[in-house]
N, C-alpha and C positions, 0 to 999 in steps of 0.2 A: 473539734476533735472527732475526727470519722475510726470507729474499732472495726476489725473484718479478722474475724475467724477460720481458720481452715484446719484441713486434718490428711496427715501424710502416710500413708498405708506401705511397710516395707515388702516389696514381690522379692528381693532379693536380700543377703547381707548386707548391710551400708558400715561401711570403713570411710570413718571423718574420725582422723587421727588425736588422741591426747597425746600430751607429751610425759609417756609414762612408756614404762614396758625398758626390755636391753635393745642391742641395737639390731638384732633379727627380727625385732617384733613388734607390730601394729595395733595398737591397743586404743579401739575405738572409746568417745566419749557413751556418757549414761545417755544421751540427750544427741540433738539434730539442732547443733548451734546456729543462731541468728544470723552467723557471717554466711556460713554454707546458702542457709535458704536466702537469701537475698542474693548472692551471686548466683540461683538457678533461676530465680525472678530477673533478676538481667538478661539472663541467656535470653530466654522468654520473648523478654521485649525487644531482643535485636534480631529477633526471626520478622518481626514487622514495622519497628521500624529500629534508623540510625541510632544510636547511640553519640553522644555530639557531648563533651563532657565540661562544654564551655555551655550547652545549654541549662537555662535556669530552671524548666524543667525536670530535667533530668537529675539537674544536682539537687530539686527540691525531692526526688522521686527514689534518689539512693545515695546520697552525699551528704548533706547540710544536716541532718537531724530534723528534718522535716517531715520524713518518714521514718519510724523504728521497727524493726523486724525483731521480732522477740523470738526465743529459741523456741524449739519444738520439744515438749515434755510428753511422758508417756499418756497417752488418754483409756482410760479405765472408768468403767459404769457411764459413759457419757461425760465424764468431766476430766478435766486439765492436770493432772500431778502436777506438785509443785515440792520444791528440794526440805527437806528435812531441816529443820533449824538446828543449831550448832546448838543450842542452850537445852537442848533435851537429852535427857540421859536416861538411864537404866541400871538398876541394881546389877551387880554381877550376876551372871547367870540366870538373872531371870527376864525373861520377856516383855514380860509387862506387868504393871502398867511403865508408861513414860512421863518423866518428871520436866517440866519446863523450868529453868532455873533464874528463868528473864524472870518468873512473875514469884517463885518461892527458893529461896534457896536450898539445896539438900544437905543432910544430914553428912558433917566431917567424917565421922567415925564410918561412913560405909564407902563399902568399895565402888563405884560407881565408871558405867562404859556408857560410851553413842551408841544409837542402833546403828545397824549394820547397813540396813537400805538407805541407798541416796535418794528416793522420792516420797511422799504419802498422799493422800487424802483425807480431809476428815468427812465419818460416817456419823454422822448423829455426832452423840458424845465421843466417840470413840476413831481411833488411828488407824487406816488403812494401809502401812507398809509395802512400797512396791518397790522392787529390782527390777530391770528390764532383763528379760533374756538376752542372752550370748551365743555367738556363734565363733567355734574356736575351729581354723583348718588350718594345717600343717603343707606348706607348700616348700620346692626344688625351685630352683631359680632354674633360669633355661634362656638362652640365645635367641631372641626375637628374631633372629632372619632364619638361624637350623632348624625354629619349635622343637629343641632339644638343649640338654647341660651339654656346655663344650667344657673339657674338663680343663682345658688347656686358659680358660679364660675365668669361667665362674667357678671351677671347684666344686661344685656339687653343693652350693649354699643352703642351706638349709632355716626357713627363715615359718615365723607361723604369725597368721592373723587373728584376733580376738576382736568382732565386729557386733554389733547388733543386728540380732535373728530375723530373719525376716515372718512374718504374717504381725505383726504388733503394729498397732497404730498411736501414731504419736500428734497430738494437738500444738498451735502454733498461733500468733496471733499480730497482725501489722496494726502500729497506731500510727494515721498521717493528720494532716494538719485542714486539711481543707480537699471538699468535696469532688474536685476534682482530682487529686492524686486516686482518689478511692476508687470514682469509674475507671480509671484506667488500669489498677492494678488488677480490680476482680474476675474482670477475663482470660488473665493470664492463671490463676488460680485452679488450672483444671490441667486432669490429663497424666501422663506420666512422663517421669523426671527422670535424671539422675545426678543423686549426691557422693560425694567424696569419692575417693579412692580407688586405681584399682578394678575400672567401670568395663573393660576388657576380658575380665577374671571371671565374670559372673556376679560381679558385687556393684550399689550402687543402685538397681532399677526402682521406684516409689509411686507409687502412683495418688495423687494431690485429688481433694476431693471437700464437699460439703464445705465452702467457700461461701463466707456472707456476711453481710454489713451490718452491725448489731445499730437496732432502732433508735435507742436510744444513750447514747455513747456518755453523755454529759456525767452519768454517774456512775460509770464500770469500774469497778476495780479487778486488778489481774488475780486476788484471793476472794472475789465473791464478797457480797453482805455490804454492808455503811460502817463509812469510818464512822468512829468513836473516839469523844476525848476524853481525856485520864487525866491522874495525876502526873503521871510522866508520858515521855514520847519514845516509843519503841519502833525503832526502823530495823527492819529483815530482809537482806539479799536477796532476791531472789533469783538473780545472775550475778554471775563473777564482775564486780566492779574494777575497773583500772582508775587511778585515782593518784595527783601528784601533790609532795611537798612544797614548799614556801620556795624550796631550791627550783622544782620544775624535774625534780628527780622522782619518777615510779618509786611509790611507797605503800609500806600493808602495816597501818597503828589507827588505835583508835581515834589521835588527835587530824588523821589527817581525813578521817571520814566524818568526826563533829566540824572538820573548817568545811567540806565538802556538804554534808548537811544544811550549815548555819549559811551560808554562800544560796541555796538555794531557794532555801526558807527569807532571803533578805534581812536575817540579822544580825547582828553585830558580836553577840554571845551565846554561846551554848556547854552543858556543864556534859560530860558524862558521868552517867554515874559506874555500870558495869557494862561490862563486853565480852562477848564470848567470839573470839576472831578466827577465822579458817583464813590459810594464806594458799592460793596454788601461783605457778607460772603458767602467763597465756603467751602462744604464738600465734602462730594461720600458714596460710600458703596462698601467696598473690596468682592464681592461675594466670593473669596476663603475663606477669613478669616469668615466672618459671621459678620462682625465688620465695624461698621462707620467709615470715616474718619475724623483727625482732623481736628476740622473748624476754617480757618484761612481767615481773612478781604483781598480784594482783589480790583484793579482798576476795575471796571466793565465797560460793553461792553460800546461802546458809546461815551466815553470818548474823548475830544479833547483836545492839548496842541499845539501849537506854538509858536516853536525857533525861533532863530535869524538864517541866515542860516549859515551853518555846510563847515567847511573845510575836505571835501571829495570829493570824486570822485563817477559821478552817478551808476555807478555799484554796489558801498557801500551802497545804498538807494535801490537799487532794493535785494538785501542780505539780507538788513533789512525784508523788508515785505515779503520773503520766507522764514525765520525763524524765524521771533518775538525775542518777550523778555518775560523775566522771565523766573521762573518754569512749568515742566508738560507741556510742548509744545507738546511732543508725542498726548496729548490729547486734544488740541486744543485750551490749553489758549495761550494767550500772543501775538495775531494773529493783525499786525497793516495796517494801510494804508496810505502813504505817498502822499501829497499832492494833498489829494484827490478832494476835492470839491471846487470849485473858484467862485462858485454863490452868490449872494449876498442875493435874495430873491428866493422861490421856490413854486408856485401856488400851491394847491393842486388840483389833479385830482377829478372831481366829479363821482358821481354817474352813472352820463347817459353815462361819457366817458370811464367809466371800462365797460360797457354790450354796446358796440358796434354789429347791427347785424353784424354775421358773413357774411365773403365775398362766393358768390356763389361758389358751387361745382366746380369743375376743372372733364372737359368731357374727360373721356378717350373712343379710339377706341376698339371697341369690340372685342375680340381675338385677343388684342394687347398684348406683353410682360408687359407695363405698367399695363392695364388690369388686369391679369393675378399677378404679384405680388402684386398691391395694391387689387386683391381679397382677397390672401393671407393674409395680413396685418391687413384686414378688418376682419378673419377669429379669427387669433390671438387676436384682440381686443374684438372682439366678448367674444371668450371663456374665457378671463379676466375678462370682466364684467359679465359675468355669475358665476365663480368662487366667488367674492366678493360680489353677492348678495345672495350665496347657503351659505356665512358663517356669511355674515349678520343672514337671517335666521333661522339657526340653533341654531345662539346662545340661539332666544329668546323661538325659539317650543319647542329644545332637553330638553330646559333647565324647562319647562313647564310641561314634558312628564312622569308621574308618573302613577306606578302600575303594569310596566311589570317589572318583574326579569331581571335581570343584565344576565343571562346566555341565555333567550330566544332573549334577545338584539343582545347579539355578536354572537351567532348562526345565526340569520336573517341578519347578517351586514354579517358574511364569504359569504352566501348563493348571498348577492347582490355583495359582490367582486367576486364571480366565474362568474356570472349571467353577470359582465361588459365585461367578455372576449370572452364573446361565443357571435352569431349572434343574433339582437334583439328577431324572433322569439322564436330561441330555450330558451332565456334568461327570454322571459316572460312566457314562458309554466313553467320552470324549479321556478321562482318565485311566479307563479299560484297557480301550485302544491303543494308549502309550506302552502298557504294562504286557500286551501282546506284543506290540514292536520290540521290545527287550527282549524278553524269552527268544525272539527269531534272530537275535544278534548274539552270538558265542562270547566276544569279550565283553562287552557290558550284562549277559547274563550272568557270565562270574564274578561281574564285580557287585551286582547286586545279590547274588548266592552267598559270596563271599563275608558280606557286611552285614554288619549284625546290632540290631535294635533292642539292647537289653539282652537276652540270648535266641533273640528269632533272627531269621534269615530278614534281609531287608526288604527281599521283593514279599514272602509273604505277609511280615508287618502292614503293606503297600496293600496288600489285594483285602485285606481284612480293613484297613481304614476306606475304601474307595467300595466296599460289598453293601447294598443295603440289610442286609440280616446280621450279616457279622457287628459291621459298623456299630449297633447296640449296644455293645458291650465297652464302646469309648467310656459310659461314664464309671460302669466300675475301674475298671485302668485309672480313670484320672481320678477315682474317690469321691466324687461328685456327690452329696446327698441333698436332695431337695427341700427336704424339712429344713435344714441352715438358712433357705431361704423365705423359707416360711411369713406369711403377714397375714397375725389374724390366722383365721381358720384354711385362708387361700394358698395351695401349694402349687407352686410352679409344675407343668407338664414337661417331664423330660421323654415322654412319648414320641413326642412332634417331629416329624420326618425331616422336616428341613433343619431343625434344630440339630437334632443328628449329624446331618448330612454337612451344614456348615462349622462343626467344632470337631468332628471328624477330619476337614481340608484343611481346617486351622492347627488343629496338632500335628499333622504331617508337616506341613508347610512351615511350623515352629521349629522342628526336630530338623528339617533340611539346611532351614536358615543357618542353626546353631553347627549342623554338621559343616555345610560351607565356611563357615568362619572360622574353624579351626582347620580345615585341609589349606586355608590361605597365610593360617601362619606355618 
């Protein structure tokens, strides 16, 4: 069993659809399901090579269950959320603490609710409660060939999305079978993507990252720590399971998840004793086909149930929670956790104790090796967040930027791709130069008079990103703060002239891209 980690950074909204919401409304999941990330890992691999779906390969590589793509959960303090157990509850009205009912049952006489969050963490003793941010935009449908509502066809539909926000990063995790699937997926593990929905909109862009093959795989669990045996066996969703009856019919009871258990466990018998069940409906969307998938009732994450315990052998419980149960495991249903949680109660962590100040910088020597790479690091981190605050940006100026021609755009945009590889001087003479050509022509000076970057004129937006003095002032514009980048006592130089000079051509050149591509709808 090879485990490889990775971590999916949203630069945009990502709409990958539940099946919730009326029917104007796109109502994104908590999470970045298994099927999504696997069908962007495909794309991946048919940029280099064939996709051949009679090879044994490829069917071991995203077909056969030989590889599983587990979903992407929110990641927080460096580690993985994982979904909220159904069997926890809470007094009315009060917070906390949280009662786990798998291991004490609670008191009849009180009123008792779920929490509200679909993820957590545990902190020490105690329950980290996490929601993922939302990003809710209220969109006009519009005629794709007019780029406008033809009233005569759409009516002025009026339709809103509810997607996850982008800057959040969310953890992920592939389990494959042998050492070869593993080289070959981890290079595809980099870079930026896009998921679900909508990818035209502004929604959709990710950028994939911190990809790597954990050393010693033999003993991972997807909850962290060593199994434990009890007197009973307690199995926890921690993906929505699809799972069928004795008929071959999609069913959600608890007898069909003990035959699905004891089938995997290789025994013959298993008791339950309680269950605390969540049912949802799962579908998809076959992008080859163009076509929904059908929607069939499914055990939903969260889910808790406890046997009696099981005539096996512990290896056969640790089998279990590396290959789940049910269907579609390639994609990340049916993922369980064995004997996971043995607390009775579970405080909830407050507020003041999630924004603890951070602990003082760590001093490195100057012209030291450490030095020296965590410059590096700092350097990297730098250029990261200047990247995702240049497409922040853009989405909302380019998208803004009306009245220049689509052709004087992409002319301007080659001019500042030549312009990034020559030396700043010669790059801003060579972009000067164009900017003088304009002013000397009457109709393309009005169209850049005309056009407006936020509420500057477009030519002077132009002469202020292409100035060596002005230029400066790009990182307040993009809110750029270097401390964010910080490592150790080392802080990245937002000084540097070519630094400047090249995120200065790159925010133009972002803003032109984004304006082009709406003058061509």
């Amino acid at each position: 069993m090879n485990i490889i980690t990775y971590q999916i950074e949203l630069l945009e909204p990502v709409l990958v659809t539940a099946l919730q919401g009326d029917p104007n409304s796109g109502v994104a999941f908590d999470y970045l399901p298994g099927s999504v990330l696997r069908g962007a890992i495909i794309s991946r691999f048919r940029q280099s090579e064939q996709l051949d779906i009679a090879d044994e390969k490829v069917q071991r590589l995203f077909f056969n269950g030989h590889t599983r793509y587990l979903n992407g959960y929110p990641l927080d303090d460096r580690q993985r959320a994982l979904p909220i157990p159904h069997a926890w509850h809470r007094a009315k009205e009060e917070e906390t603490p949280l009662y786990d009912f798998a291991v004490e049952a609670g008191d009849p006489q009180t009123d008792w609710q779920r929490p509200h969050a679909p993820f957590w963490l545990p902190v020490g003793s105690q329950a980290r409660l996490i929601t993922p941010d939302r990003h809710i935009a209220v969109h006009i449908a519009r005629d794709r060939h007019l780029g406008r509502d033809d009233d005569g066809v759409i009516g002025r539909a009026v339709y809103r999305y509810d997607a996850l926000a982008p800057g959040q990063t969310f953890a992920a995790a592939i389990l494959c079978d042998d050492d070869e699937l593993a080289a070959v997926l981890l290079p595809l593990l980099s870079g930026k993507w896009s998921l679900g929905g909508s990818r035209s909109g502004g929604y959709g862009r990710v950028y994939v990252s911190h990809a790597r093959q954990l050393p010693d795989p033999a003993t991972w669990r997807e909850t962290g720590g060593e199994l434990e045996t009890a007197d009973h066996l307690t199995i926890t969703c921690l993906s929505d399971a699809l799972l069928r009856d004795a008929s071959g019919q999609a069913a959600v009871s608890p007898k069909v998840v003990t035959q699905a258990v004891a089938q995997a466990l290789g025994i013959e018998t298993l008791t339950c004793r309680q269950s605390f069940l969540s049912a949802t409906t799962v579908g998809g969307f076959n992008r080859k086909w163009g076509l929904p998938l059908p929607q069939v009732p499914a055990v939903g994450m969260g889910s808790v149930f406890v046997f009696d315990p099981p005539d096996c052998a512990l290896d056969k419980l640790y089998t279990l929670e590396q290959t789940g149960i049910g269907e579609r495991r390639t994609e990340g249903f049916g993922r369980v956790a064995v004997n996971w949680l043995a607390q009775e109660t579970w405080p909830v962590e407050t507020e003041d104790a999630k924004h603890k100040p951070p602990p003082p910088p760590v001093k490195l020597p100057a012209d030291s090796p450490a030095a020296e790479i965590a410059g590096a690091m700092a350097a990297r981190l730098l250029r990261k967040q200047i990247e995702n605050r240049i497409a922040d940006q853009a989405t909302g100026l380019g998208a803004s930027l009306r009245g220049v021609k689509r052709s004087q755009l992409n002319r301007l945009r080659l001019l500042i791709q030549d312009a990034l590889y020559q030396e700043p001087q010669a790059g801003r003479q060579l972009l000067n130069d164009y900017l003088v050509g304009v002013g000397e022509r009457k109709v393309t000076r009005s169209q850049f008079d005309r056009a407006k970057v936020g509420s500057e004129p477009l030519l002077l937006w132009l002469e202020k990103r292409f100035d060596h003095e002005k230029g400066r002032g790009v990182w307040q514009d993009l809110r750029v703060n270097a401390t964010e980048s910080k490592i150790g006592d080392v802080t990245p130089d937002l000084a540097d002239d070519n630094l400047v000079y090249e995120y200065n051509l790159r925010l133009a050149e972002a803003v032109l891209a984004r304006a082009a591509k709406e003058e061509e709808r």
